[in-house]
N, C-alpha and C positions, 0 to 999 in steps of 0.2 A: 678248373685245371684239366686240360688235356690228358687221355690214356696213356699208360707207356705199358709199351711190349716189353715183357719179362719173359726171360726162358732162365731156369734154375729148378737146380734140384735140391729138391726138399728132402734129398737121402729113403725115397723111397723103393724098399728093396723088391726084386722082380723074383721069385726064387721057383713060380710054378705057375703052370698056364690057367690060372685062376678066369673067370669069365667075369670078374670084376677087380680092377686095382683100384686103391686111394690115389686119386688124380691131386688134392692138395688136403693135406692132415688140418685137422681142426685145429683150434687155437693161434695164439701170436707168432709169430717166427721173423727171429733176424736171417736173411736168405743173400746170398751172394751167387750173384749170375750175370748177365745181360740185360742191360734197359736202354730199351734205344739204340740196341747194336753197341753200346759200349758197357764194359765194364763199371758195375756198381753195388754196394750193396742195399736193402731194403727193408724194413719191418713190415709184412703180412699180416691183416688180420684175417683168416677164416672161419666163419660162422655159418646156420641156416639161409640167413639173407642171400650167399652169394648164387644161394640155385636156382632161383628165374631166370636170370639174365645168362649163366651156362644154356643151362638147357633150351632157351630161347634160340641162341648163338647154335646151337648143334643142329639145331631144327632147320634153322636157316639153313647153316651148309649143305643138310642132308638134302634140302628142294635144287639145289643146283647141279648141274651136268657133270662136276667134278668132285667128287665125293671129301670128305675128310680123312682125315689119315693119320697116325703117328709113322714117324718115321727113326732111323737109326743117326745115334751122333750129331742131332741137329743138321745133317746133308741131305742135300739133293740123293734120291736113292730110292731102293725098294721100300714097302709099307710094313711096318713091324705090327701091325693091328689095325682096326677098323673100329673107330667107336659108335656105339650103338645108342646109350641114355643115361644122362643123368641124374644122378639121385643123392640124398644126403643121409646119413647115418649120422646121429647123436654121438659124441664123442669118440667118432672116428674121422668122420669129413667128407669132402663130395669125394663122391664113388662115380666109376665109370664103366659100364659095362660094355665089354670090348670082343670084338671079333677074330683072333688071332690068325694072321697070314700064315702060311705056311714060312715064310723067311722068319719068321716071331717066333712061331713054334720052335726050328732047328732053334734058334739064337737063345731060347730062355729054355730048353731041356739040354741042349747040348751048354749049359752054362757060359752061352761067350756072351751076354750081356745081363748084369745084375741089378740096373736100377732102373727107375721113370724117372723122368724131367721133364716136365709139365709146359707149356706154351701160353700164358695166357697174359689180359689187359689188367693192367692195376691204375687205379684210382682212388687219388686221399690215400691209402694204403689197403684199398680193399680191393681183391680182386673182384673185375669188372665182365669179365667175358672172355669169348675167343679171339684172335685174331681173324682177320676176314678171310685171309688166304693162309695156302701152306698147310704146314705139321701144326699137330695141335699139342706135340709133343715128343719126345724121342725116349729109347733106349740108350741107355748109357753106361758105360764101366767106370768113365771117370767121373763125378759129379761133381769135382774140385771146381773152382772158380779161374785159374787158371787153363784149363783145356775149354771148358766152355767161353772164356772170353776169346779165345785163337777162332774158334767156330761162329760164331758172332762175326767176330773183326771180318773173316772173310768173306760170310754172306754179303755182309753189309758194302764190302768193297767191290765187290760181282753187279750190284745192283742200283749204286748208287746213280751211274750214267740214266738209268730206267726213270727215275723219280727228280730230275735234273729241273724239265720243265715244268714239275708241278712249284717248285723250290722259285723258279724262277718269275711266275707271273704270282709268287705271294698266297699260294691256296698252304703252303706247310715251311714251316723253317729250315735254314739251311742244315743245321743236324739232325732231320729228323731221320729216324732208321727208315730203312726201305719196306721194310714189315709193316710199319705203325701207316706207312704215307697215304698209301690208297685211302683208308680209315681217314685221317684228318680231312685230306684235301675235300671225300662225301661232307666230313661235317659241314667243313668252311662253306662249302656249298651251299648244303643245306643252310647254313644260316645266313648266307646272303638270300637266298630266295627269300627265306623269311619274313627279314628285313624288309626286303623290296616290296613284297606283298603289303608288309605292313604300312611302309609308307604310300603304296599306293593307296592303302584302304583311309588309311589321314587323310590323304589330298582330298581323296570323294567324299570324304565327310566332310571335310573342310567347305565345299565345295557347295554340299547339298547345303548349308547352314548357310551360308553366305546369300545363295538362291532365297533360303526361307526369308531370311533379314530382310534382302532388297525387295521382295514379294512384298511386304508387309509393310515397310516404309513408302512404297508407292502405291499403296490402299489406303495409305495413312494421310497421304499426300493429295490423291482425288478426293478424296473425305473431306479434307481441311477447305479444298476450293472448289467444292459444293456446297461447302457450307458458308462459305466468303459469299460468295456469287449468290445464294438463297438470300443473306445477310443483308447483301446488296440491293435485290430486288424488295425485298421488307420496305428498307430506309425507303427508296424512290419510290416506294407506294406510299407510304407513310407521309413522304416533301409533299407528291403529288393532291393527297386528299384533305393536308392544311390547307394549301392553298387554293385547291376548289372551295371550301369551305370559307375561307378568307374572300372570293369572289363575289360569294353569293351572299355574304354579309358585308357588303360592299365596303370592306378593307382595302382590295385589290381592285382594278378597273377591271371591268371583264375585256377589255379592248388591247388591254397593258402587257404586251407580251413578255418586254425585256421586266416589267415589275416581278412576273410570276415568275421569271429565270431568276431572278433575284434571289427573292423568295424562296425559292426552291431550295440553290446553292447554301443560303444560309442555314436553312433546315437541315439541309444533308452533312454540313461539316458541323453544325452545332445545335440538337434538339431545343435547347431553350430557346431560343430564334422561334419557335412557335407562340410563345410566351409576350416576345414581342410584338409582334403582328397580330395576334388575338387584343393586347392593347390598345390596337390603333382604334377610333372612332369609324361606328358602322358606318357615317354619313358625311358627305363636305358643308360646312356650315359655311354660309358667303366667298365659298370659294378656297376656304382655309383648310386646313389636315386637325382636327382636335384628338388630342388623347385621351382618354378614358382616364378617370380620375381627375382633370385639369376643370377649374372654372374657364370661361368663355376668354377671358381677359388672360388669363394664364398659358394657356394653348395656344393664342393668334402668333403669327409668324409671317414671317414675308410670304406672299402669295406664290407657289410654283407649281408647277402641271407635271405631270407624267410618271416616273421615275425617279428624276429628282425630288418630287415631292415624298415620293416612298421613300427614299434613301432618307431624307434631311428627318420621317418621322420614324427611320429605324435609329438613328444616328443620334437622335435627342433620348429615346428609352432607354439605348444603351449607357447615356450619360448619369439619367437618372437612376440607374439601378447601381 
């Protein structure tokens, strides 16, 4: 929930140039004044808790070029006091210890102003702080809800042209008082910057994460077809040294080029293919192909040379198995 500017008096009475007044009385209070530049009333809580966030606020103002100030009747005008620190007294409420102008002085000995009316941000129903600019409170004779809403209404009509284009590009709402605007529009700000920060620091993470993935899937990926390609070479060593070995146990011709392609190919798409060709007969008997295991009678076959004769005795093992 966004702050609202409250100026109301809590009926706190002015009666002597005391060098500290009760800026907001301790405990709950129903309070009728201005929020928002309009007419409303409110429940207060005031406790210990709300003295950081004052006396933070005071501190602020005091570092800038234009001092803080209470002033008379909620107006533009001379300064009725200058406040100095905040502090909290138990069972009284935050205290403010104050500077008395010379126009403060005449107006609170000479009795033409008899109460404080307080200026500050409420939140959830706790007061929050200062406002950023302006009075931080006034002198008052009438603390009625009536004269301070006239006082209001007016400010608020004087300044409203001021706070137009903040209203307009969406930084504060179209009712917001001209008191509270400056205030929102910093937040809204501040929380788009945020925001934007935030999402840019997502995208980059997003970003680095994506990097790390594709890093790691294409290490995954040389990996895999390094190890195809070693795979590969293995097999074609592996075709390569059955059939030297098939050569030299005179399975294969050594002269047989297209036999040893054969040969190979079979080995390479299916290792039991060494299985068969280790089968074959080391030697041609009268010209014929014999298989290992077969009597002489059993093994004869039409006579054929080269290739074909390899094919016809890989083509009978396969049958027999």
């Amino acid at each position: 929930m966004a702050s609202e500017l409250i100026t109301a008096s809590f009926e706190t009475g002015i009666d002597s140039l005391s060098e500290s007044i009760v800026y907001l009385p301790e405990g709950q209070h129903e309070i009728s004044g201005t929020v928002n530049g309009k007419a409303a009333k409110r429940t207060v809580t005031i406790d210990d808790r709300i003295l950081a966030s004052f006396a933070d606020d005071l501190q602020s103002r005091q570092s800038r070029n234009v001092r803080p100030f209470a002033g008379f009747d909620h107006k533009a005008g001379p300064a009725s006091f200058i406040p100095k620190e905040f502090r909290y007294e138990r069972g009284v409420g935050l205290m403010l210890d104050v500077e008395w102008t010379q126009a403060g002085k005449n107006a609170v000995e000479g009795k033409d102003y008899s109460y404080f009316s307080p200026a500050f941000l409420l939140r959830n129903g706790r007061p929050s702080g200062l406002p950023k600019h302006g009075e931080i409170g006034s002198l008052v004779n009438e603390p009625a809800f009536e004269a301070m809403e006239k006082i209001a209404a007016s400010h608020n009509n004087n300044n409203m042209e001021n706070i137009q284009p903040l209203i307009d590009i969406g930084l504060v709402p179209a009712d917001t008082a001209p008191e509270l605007a400056i205030e929102l529009a910093q937040a809204a700000l501040a929380k788009l910057k945020a925001d934007a920060a935030e999402n840019v620091q997502a995208a980059a993470n997003h970003t680095a994460e994506l990097e790390t993935v594709t890093a790691a899937r294409d290490a995954l990926t040389n990996e895999v077809e390094t190890l195809k390609a070693s795979l590969a070479k293995v097999d074609d060593e592996a075709a390569d040294k059955a059939v030297a070995e098939a050569v030299l146990a005179g399975r294969i011709p050594a002269q047989d080029e297209k036999a040893k392609a054969f040969w190979k190919s079979q080995i390479k798409a299916d290792k039991s293919a060494i299985e068969i060709l280790n089968a074959i007969a080391t030697k041609p008997i009268n010209g014929e192909v014999v298989l290992a295991g077969k009597t002489e009678g059993e093994a004869k076959e039409t006579e054929l040379v080269g290739i074909a004769k390899v094919e016809a005795a890989f083509k009978a093992q396969k049958e027999s198995h």
